[in-house]
N, C-alpha and C positions, 0 to 999 in steps of 0.2 A: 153773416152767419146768424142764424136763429136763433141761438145762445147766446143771452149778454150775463156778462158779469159784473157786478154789482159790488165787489171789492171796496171801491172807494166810497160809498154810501157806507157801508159798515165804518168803515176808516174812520170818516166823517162825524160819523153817531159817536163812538168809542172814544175821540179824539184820540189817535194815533197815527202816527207816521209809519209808513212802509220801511224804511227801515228799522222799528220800532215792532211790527209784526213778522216781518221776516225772521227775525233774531228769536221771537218768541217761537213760530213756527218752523225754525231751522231751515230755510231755503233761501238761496241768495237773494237779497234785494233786485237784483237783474230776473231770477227767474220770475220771483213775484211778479214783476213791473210784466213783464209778455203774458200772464194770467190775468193781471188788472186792465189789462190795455186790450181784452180780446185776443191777443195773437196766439194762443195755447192751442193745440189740437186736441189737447188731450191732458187728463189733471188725473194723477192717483186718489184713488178715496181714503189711503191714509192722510196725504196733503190736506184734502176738502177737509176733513175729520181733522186734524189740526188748525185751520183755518178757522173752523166752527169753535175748535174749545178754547182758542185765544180770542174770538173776537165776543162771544158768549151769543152763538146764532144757529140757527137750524140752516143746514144746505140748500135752501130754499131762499133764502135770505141774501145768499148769494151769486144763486142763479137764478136764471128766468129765461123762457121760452117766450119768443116775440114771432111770428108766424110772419112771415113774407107776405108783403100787398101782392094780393091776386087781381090782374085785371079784370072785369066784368068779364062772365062766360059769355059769347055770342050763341044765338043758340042755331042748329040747321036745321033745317028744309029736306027732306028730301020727295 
């Protein structure tokens, strides 16, 4: 997926435990852990917005767009 999430880099910074930000952010530990781990489809913006004002970060900070390797165009002929 083209979307990584960056959860654990915040973690990291803040020195906090997942379930240490769960508890602040009201979401189970399990859910958190399928959010930190990429497996989410899909995150509410009141969640992101919680996430941001416990961990003291902009949504950006947490996500990030990585673009898929494209293989060189071949180009044609006709």
């Amino acid at each position: 997926m083209p979307i990584v999430v960056d959860i654990d880099v915040m973690l990291a910074r803040r020195k906090m435990s997942v379930g240490q930000l769960a508890e602040r952010v009201g979401i189970t530990p399990a859910n958190l852990a399928v959010l930190k781990n990429g497996r989410a489809k899909a995150v509410r913006f009141a969640t992101l917005a919680a996430l941001c004002e416990a961990l003291h970060c902009q949504p950006g900070d947490l996500l990030r767009f990585e673009a898929a390797e494209q293989p060189d165009a071949v180009p044609t002929t006709r």
